[in-house]
N, CA, C, O and CB atoms as a CASP TS submission, in Angstrom:
PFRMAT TS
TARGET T0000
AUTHOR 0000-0000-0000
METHOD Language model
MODEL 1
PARENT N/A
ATOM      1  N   UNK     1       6.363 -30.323  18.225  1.00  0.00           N
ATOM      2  CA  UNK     1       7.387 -29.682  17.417  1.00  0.00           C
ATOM      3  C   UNK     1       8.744 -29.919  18.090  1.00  0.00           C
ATOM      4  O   UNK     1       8.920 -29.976  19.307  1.00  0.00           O
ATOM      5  CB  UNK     1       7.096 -28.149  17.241  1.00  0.00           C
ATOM      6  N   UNK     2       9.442 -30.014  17.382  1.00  0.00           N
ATOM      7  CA  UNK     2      11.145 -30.810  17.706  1.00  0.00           C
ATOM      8  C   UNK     2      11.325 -29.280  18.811  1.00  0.00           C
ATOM      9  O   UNK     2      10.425 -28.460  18.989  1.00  0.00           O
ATOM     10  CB  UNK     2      12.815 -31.025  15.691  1.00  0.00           C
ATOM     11  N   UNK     3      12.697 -29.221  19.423  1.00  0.00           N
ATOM     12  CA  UNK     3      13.156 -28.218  19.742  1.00  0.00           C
ATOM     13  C   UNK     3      13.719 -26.832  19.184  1.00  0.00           C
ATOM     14  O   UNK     3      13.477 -25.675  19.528  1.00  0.00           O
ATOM     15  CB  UNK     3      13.696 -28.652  20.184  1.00  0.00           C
ATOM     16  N   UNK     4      14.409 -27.266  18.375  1.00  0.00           N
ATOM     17  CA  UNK     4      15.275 -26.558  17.000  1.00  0.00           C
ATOM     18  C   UNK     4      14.063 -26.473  16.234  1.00  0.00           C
ATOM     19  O   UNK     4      14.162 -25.461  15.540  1.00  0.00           O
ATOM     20  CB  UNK     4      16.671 -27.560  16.090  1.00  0.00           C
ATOM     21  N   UNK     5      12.747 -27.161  15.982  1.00  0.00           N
ATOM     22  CA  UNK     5      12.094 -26.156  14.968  1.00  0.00           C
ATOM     23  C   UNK     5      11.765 -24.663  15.250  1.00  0.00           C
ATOM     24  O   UNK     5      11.744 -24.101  16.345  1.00  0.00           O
ATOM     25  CB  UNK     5      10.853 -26.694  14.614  1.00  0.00           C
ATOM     26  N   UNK     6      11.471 -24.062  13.820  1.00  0.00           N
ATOM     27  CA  UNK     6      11.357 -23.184  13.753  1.00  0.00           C
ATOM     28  C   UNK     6      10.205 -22.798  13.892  1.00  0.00           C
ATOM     29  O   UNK     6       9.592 -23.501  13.088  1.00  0.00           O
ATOM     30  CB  UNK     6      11.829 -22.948  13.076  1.00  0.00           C
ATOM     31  N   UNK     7       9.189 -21.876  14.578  1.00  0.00           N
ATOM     32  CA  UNK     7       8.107 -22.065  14.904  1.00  0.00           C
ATOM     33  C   UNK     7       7.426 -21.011  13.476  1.00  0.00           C
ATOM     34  O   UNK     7       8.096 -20.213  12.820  1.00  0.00           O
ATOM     35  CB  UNK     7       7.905 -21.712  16.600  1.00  0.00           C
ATOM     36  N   UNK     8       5.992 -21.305  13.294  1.00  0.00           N
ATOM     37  CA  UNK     8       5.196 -20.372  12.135  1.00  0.00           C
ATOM     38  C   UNK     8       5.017 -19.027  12.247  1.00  0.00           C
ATOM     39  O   UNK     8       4.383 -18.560  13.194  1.00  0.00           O
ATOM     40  CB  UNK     8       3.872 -20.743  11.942  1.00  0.00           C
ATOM     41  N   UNK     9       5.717 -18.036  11.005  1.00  0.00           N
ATOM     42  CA  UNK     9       6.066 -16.588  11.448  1.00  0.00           C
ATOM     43  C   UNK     9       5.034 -16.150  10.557  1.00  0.00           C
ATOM     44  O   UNK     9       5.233 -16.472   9.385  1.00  0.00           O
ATOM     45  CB  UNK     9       7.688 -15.917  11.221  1.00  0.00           C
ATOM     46  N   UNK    10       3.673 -15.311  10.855  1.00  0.00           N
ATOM     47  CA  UNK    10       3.021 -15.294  10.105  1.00  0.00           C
ATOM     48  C   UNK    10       3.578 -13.906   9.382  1.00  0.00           C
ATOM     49  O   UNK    10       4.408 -13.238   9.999  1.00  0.00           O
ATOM     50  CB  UNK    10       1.751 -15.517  10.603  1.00  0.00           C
ATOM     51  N   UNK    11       3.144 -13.490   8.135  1.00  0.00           N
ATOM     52  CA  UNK    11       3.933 -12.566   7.522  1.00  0.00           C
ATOM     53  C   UNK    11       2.789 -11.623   6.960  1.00  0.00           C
ATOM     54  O   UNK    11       2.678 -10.414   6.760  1.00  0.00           O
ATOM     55  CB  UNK    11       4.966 -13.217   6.428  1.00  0.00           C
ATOM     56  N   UNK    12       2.048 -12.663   6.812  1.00  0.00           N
ATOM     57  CA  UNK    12       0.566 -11.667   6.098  1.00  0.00           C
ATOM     58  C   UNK    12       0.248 -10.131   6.152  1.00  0.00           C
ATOM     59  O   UNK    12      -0.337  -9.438   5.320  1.00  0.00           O
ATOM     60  CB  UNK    12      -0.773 -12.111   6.805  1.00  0.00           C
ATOM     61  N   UNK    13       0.909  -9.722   7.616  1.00  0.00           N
ATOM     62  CA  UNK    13       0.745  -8.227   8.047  1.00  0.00           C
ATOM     63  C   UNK    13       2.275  -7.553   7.323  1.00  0.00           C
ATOM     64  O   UNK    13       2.198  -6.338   7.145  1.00  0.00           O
ATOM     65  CB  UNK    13       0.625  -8.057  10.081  1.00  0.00           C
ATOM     66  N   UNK    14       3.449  -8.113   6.953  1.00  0.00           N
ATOM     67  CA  UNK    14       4.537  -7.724   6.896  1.00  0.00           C
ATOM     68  C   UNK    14       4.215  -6.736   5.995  1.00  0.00           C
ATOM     69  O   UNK    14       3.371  -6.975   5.132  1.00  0.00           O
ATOM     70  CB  UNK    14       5.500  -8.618   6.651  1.00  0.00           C
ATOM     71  N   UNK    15       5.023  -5.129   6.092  1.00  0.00           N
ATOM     72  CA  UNK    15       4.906  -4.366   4.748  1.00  0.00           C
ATOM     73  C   UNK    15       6.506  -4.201   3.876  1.00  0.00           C
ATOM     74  O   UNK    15       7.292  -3.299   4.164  1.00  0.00           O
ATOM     75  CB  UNK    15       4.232  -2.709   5.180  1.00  0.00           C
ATOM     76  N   UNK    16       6.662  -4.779   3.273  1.00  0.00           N
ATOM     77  CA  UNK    16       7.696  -4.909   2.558  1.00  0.00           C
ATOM     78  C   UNK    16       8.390  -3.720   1.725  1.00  0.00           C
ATOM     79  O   UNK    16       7.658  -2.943   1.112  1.00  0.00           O
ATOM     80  CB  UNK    16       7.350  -5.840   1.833  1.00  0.00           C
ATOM     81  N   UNK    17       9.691  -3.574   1.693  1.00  0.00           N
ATOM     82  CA  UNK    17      10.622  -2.400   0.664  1.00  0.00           C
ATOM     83  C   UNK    17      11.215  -2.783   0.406  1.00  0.00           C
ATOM     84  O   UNK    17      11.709  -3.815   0.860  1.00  0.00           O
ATOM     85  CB  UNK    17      11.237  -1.311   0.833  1.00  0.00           C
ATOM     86  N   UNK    18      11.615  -1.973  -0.770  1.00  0.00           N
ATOM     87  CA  UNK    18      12.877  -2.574  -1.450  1.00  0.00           C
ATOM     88  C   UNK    18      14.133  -2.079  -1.108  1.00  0.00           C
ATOM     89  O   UNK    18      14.153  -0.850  -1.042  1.00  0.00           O
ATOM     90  CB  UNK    18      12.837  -2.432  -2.826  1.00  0.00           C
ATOM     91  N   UNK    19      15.297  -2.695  -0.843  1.00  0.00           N
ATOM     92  CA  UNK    19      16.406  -1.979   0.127  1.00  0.00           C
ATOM     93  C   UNK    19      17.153  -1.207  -0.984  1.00  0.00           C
ATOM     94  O   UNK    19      17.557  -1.720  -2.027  1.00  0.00           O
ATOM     95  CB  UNK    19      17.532  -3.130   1.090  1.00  0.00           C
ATOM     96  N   UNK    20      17.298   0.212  -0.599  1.00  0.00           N
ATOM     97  CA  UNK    20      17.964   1.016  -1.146  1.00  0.00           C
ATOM     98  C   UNK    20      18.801   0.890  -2.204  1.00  0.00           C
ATOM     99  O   UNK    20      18.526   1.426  -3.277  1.00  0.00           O
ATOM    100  CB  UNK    20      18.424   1.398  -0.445  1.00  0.00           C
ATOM    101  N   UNK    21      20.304  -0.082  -1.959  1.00  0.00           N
ATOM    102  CA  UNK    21      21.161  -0.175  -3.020  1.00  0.00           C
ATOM    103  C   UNK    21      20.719  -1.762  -3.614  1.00  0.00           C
ATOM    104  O   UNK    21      21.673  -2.414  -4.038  1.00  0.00           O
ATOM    105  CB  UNK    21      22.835   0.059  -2.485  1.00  0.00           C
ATOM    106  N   UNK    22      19.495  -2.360  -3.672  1.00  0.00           N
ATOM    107  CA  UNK    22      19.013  -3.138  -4.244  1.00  0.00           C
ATOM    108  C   UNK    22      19.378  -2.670  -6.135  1.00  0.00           C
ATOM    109  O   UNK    22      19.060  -1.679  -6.792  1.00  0.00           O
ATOM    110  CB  UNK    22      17.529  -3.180  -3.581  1.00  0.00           C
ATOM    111  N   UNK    23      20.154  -3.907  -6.484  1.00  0.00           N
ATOM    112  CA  UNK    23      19.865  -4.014  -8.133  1.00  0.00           C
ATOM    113  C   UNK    23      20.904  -2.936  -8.393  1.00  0.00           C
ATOM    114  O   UNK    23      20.999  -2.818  -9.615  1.00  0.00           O
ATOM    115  CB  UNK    23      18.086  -3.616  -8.812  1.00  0.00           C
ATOM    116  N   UNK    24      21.699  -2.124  -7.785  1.00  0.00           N
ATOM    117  CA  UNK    24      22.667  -1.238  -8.437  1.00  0.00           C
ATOM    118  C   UNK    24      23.437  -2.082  -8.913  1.00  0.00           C
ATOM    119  O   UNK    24      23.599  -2.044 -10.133  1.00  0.00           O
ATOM    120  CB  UNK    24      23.367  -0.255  -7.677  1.00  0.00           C
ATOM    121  N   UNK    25      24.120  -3.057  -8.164  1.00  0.00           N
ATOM    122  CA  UNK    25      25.338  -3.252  -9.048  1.00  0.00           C
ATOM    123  C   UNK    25      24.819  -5.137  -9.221  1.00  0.00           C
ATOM    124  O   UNK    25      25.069  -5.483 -10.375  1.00  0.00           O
ATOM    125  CB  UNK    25      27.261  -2.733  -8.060  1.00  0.00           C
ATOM    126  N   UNK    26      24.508  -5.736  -8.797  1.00  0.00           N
ATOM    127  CA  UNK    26      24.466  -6.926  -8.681  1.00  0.00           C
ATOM    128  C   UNK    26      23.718  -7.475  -9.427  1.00  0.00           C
ATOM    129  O   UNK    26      24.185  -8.351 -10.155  1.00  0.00           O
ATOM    130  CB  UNK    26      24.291  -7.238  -7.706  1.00  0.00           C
ATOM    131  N   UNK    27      21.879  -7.046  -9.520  1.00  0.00           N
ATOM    132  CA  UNK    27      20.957  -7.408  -9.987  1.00  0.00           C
ATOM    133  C   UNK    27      20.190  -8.131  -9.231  1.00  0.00           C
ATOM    134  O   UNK    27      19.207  -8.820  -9.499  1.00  0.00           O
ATOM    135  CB  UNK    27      21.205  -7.838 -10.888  1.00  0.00           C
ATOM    136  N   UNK    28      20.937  -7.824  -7.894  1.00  0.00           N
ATOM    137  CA  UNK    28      19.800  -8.772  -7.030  1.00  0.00           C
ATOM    138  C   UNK    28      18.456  -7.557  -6.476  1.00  0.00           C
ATOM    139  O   UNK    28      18.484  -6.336  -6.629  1.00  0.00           O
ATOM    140  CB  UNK    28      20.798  -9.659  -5.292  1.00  0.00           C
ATOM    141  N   UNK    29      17.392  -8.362  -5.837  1.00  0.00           N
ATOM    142  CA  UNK    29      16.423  -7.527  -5.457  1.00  0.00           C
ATOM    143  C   UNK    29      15.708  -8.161  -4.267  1.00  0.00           C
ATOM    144  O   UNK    29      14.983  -9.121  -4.004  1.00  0.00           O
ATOM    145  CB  UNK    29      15.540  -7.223  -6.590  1.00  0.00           C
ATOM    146  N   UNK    30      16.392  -6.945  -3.596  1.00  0.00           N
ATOM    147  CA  UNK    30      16.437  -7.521  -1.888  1.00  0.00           C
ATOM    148  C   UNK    30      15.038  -6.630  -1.271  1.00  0.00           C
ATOM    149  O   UNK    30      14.853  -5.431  -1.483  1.00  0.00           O
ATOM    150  CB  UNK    30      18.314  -6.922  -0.805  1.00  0.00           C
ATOM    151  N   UNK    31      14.325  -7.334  -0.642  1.00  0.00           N
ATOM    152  CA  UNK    31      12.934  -6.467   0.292  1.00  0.00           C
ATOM    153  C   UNK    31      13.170  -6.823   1.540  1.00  0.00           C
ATOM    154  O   UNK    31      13.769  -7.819   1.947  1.00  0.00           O
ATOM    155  CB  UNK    31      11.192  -6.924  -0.022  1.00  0.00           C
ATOM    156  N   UNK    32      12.549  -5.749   2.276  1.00  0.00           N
ATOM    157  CA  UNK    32      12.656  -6.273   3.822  1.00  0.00           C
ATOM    158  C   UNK    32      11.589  -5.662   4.570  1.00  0.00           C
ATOM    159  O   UNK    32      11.036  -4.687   4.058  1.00  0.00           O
ATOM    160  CB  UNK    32      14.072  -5.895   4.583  1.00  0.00           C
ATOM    161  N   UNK    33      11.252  -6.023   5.563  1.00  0.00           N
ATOM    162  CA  UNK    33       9.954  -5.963   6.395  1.00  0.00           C
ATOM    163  C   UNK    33      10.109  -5.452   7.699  1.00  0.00           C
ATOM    164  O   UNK    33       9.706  -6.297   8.499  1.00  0.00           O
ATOM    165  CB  UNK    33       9.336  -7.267   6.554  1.00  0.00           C
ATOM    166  N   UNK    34      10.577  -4.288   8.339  1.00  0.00           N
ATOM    167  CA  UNK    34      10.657  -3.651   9.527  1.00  0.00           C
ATOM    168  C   UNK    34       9.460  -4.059  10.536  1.00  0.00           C
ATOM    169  O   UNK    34       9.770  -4.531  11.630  1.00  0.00           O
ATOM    170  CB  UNK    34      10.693  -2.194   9.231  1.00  0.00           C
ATOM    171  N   UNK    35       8.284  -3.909  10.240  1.00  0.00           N
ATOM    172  CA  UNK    35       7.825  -3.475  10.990  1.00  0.00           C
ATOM    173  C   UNK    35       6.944  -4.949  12.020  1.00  0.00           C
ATOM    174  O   UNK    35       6.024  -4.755  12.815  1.00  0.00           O
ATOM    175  CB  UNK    35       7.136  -2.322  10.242  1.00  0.00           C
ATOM    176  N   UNK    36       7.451  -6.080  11.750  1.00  0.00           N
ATOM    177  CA  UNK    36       7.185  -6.885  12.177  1.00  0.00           C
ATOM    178  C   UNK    36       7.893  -6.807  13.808  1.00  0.00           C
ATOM    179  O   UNK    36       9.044  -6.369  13.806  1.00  0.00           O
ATOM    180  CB  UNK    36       7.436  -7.814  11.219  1.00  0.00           C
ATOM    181  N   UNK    37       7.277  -7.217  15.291  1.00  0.00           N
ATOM    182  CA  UNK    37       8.017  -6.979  16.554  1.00  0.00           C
ATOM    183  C   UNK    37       8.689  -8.131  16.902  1.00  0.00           C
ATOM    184  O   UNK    37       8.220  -9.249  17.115  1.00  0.00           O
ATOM    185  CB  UNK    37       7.178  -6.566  17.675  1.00  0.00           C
ATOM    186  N   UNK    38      10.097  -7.665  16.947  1.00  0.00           N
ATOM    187  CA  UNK    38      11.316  -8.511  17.104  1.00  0.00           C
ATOM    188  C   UNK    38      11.827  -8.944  16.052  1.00  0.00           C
ATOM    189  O   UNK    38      13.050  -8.996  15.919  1.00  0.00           O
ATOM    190  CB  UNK    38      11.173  -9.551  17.816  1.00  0.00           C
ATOM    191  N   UNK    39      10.981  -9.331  15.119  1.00  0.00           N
ATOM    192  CA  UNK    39      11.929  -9.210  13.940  1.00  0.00           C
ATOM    193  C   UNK    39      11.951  -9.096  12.623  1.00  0.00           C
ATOM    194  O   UNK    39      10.916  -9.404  12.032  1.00  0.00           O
ATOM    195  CB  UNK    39      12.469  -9.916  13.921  1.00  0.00           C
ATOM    196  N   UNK    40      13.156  -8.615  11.808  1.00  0.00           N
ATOM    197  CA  UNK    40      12.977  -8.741  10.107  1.00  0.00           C
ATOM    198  C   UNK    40      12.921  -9.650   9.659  1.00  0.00           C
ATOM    199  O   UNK    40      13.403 -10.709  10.061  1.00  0.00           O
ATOM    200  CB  UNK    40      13.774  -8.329   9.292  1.00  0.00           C
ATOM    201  N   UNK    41      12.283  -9.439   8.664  1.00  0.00           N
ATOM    202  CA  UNK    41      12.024 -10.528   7.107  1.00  0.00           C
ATOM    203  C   UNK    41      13.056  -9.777   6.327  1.00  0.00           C
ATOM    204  O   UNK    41      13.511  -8.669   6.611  1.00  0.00           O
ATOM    205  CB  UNK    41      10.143 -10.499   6.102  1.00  0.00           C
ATOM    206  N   UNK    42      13.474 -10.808   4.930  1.00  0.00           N
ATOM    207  CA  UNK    42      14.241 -10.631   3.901  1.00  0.00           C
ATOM    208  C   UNK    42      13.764 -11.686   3.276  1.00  0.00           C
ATOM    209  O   UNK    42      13.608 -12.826   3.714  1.00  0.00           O
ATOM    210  CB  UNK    42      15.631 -10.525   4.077  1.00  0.00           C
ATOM    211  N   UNK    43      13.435 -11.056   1.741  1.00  0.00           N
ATOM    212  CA  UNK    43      13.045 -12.035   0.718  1.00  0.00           C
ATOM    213  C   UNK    43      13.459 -11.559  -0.513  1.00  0.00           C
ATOM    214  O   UNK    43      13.730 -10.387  -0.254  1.00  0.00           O
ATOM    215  CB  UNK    43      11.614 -12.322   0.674  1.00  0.00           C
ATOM    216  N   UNK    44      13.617 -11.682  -1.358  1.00  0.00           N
ATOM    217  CA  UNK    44      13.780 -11.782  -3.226  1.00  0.00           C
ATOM    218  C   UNK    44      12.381 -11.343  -3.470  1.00  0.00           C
ATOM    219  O   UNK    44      11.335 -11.946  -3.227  1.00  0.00           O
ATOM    220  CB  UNK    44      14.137 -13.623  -4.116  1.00  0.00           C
ATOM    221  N   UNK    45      12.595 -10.020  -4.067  1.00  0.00           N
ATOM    222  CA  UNK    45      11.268  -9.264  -4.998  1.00  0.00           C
ATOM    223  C   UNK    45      11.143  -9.593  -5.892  1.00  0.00           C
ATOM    224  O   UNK    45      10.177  -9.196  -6.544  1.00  0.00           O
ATOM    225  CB  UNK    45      11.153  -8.033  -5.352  1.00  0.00           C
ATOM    226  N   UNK    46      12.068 -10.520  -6.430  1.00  0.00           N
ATOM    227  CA  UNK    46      11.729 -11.385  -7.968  1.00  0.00           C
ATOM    228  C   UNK    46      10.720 -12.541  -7.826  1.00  0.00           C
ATOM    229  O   UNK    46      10.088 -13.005  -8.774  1.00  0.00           O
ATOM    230  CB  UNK    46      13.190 -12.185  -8.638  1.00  0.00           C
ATOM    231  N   UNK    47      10.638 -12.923  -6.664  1.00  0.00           N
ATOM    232  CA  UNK    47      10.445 -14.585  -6.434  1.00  0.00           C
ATOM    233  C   UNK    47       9.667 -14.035  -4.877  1.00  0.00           C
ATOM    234  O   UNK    47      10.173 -14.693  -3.967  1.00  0.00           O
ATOM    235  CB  UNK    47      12.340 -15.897  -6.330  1.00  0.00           C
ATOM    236  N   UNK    48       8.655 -13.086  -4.355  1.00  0.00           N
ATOM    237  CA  UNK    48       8.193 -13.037  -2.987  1.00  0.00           C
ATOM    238  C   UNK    48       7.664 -14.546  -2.324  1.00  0.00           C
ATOM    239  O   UNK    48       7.990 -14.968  -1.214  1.00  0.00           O
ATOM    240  CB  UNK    48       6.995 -11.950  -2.989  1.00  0.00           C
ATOM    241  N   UNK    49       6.658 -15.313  -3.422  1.00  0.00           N
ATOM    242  CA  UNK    49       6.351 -16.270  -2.951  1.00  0.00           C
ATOM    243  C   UNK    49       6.901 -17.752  -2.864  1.00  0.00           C
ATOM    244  O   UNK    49       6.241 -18.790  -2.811  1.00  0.00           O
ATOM    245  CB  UNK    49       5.523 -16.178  -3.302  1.00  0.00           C
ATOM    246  N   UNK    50       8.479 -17.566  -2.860  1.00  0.00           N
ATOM    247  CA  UNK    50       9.287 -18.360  -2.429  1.00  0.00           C
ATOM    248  C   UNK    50       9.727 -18.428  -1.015  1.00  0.00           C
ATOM    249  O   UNK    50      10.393 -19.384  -0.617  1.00  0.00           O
ATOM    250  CB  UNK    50      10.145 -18.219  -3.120  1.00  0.00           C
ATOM    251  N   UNK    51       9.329 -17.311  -0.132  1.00  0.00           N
ATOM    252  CA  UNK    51       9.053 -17.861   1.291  1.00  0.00           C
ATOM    253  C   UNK    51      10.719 -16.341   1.443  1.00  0.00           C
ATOM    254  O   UNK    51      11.334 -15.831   0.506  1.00  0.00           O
ATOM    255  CB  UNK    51       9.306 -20.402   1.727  1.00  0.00           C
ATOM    256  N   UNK    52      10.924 -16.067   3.139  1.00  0.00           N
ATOM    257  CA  UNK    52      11.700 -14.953   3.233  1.00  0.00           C
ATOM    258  C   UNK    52      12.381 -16.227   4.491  1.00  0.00           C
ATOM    259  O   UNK    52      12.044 -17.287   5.017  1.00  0.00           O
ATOM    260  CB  UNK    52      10.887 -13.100   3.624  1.00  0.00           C
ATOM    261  N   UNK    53      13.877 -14.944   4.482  1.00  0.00           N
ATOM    262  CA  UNK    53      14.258 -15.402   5.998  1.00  0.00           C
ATOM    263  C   UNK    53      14.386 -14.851   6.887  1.00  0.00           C
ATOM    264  O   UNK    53      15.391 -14.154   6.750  1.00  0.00           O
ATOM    265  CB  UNK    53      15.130 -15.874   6.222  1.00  0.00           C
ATOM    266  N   UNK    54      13.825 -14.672   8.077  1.00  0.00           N
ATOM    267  CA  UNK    54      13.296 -14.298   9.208  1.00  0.00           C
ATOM    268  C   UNK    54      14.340 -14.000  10.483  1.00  0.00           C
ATOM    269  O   UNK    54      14.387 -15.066  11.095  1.00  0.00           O
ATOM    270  CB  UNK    54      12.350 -15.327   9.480  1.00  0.00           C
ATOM    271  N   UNK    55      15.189 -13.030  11.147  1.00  0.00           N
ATOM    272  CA  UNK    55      15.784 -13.085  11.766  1.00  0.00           C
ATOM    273  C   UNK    55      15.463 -11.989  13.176  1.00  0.00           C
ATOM    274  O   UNK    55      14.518 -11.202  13.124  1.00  0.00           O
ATOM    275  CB  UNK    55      16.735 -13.105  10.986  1.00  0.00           C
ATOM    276  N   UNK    56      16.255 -12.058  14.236  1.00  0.00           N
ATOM    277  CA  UNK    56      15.888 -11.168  15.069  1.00  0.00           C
ATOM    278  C   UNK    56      16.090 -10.229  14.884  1.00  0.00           C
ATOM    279  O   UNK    56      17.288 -10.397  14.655  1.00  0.00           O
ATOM    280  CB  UNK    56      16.122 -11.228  15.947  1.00  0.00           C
ATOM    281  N   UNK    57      15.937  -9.124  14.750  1.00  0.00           N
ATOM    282  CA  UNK    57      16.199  -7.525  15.076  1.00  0.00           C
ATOM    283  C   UNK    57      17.543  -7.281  15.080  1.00  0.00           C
ATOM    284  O   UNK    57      18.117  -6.785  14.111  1.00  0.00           O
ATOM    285  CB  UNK    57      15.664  -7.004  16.473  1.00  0.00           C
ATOM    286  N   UNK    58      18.283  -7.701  16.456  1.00  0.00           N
ATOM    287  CA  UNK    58      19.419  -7.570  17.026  1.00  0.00           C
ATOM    288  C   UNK    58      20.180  -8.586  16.265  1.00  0.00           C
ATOM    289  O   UNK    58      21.365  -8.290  16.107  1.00  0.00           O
ATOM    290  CB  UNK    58      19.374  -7.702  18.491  1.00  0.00           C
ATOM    291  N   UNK    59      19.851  -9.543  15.831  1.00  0.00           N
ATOM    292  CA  UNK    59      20.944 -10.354  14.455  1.00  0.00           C
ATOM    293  C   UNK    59      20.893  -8.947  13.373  1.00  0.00           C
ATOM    294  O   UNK    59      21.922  -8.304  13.162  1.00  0.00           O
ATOM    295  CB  UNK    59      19.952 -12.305  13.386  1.00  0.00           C
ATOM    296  N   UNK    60      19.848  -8.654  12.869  1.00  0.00           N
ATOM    297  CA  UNK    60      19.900  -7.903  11.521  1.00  0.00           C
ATOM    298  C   UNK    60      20.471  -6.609  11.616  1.00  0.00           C
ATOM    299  O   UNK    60      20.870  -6.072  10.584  1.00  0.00           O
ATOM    300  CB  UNK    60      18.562  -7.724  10.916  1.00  0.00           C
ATOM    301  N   UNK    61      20.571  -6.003  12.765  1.00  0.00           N
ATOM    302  CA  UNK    61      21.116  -4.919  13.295  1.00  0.00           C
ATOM    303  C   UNK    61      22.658  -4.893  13.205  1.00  0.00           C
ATOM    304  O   UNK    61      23.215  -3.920  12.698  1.00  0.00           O
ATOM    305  CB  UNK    61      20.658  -4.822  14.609  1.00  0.00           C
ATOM    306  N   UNK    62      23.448  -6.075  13.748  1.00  0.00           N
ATOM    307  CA  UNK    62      24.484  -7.091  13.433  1.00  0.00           C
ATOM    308  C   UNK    62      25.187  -6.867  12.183  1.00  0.00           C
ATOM    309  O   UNK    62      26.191  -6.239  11.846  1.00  0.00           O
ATOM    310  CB  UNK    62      23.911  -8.415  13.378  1.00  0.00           C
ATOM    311  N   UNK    63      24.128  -7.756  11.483  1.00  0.00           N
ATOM    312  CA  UNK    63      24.994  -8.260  10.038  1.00  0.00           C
ATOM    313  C   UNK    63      24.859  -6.755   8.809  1.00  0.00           C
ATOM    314  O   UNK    63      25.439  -6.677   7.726  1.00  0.00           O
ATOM    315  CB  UNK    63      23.932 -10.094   9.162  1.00  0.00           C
ATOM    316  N   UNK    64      23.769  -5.544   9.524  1.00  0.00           N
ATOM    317  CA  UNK    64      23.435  -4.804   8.947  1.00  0.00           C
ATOM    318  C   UNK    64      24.938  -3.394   8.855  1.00  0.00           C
ATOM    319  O   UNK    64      25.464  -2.769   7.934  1.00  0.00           O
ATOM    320  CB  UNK    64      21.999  -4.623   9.592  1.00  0.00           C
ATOM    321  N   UNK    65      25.162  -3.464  10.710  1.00  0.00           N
ATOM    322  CA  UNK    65      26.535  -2.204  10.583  1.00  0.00           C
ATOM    323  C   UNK    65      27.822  -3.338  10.029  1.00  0.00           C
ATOM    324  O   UNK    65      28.907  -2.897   9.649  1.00  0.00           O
ATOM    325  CB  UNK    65      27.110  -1.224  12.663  1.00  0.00           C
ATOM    326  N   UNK    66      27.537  -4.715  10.050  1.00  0.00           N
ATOM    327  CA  UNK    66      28.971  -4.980   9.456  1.00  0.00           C
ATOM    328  C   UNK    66      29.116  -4.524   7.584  1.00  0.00           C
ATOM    329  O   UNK    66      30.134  -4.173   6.988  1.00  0.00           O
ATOM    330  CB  UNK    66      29.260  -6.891   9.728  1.00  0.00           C
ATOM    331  N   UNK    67      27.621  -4.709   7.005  1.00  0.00           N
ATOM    332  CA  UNK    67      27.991  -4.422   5.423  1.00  0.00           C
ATOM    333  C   UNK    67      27.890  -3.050   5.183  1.00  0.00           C
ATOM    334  O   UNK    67      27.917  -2.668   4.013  1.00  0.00           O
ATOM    335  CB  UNK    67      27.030  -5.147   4.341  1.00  0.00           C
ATOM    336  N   UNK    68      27.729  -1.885   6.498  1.00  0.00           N
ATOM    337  CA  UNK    68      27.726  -0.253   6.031  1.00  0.00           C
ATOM    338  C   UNK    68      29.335  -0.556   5.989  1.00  0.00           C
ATOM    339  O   UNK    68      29.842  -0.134   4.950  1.00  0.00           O
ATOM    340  CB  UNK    68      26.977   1.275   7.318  1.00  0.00           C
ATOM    341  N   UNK    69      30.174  -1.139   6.810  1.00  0.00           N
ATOM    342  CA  UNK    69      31.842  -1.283   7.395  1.00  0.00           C
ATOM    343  C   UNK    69      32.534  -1.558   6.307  1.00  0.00           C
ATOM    344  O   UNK    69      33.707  -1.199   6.200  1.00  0.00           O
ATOM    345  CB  UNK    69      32.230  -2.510   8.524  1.00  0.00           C
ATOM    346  N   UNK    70      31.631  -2.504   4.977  1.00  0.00           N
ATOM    347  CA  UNK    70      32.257  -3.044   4.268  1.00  0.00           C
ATOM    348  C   UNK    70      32.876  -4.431   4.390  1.00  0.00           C
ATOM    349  O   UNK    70      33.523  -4.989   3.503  1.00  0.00           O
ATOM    350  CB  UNK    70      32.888  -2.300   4.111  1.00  0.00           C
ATOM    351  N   UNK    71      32.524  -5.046   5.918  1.00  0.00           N
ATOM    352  CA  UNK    71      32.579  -6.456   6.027  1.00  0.00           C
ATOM    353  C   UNK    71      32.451  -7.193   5.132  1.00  0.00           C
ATOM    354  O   UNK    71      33.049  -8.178   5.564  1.00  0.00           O
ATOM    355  CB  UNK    71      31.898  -6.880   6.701  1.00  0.00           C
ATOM    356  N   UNK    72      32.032  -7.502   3.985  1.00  0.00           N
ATOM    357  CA  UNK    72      31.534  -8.467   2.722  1.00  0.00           C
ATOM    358  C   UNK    72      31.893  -7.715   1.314  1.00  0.00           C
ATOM    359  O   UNK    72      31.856  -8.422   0.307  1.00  0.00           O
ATOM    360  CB  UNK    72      29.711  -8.747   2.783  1.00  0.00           C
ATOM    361  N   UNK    73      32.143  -6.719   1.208  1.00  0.00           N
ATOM    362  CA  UNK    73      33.107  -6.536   0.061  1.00  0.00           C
ATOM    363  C   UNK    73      33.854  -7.637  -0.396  1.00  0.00           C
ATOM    364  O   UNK    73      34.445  -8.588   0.115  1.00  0.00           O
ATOM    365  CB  UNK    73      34.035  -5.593   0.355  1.00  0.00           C
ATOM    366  N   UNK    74      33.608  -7.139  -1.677  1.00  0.00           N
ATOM    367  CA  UNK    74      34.737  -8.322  -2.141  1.00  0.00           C
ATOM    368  C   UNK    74      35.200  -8.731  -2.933  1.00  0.00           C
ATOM    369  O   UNK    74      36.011  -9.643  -2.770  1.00  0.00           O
ATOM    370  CB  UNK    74      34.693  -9.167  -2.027  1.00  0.00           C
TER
END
């Protein structure tokens, strides 16, 4: 496997929700997977078996207090 690949995240155990302000205003439908160790999943509840994207904890933790801040308003 190259360096930069991404190695196989198995998900099978993941338990998935639907995030709170999912579909209020947008129509999108966002799920996410806590309980995986080290890190979240995010996928489309319209489309689950189109595959999620997988990040660390401490990324999602990140990009998570910047959109309570309103970082991505817009």
């Amino acid at each position: 496997m190259p360096e930069d690949a991404m190695p196989f995240i198995d998900l099978t155990c993941a338990q998935w929700r639907k995030a709170a302000r999912s579909a209020q205003e947008n129509g999108g439908c966002v799920e996410i997977a806590i309980n995986l160790p080290g890190i979240t999943a995010i996928r489309d509840s319209k489309d689950p078996g189109n595959g999620a994207h997988v990040v660390p904890d401490e990324a999602f933790a990140i990009f998570l207090a910047a959109a309570k801040a309103g970082r991505y308003d817009g």
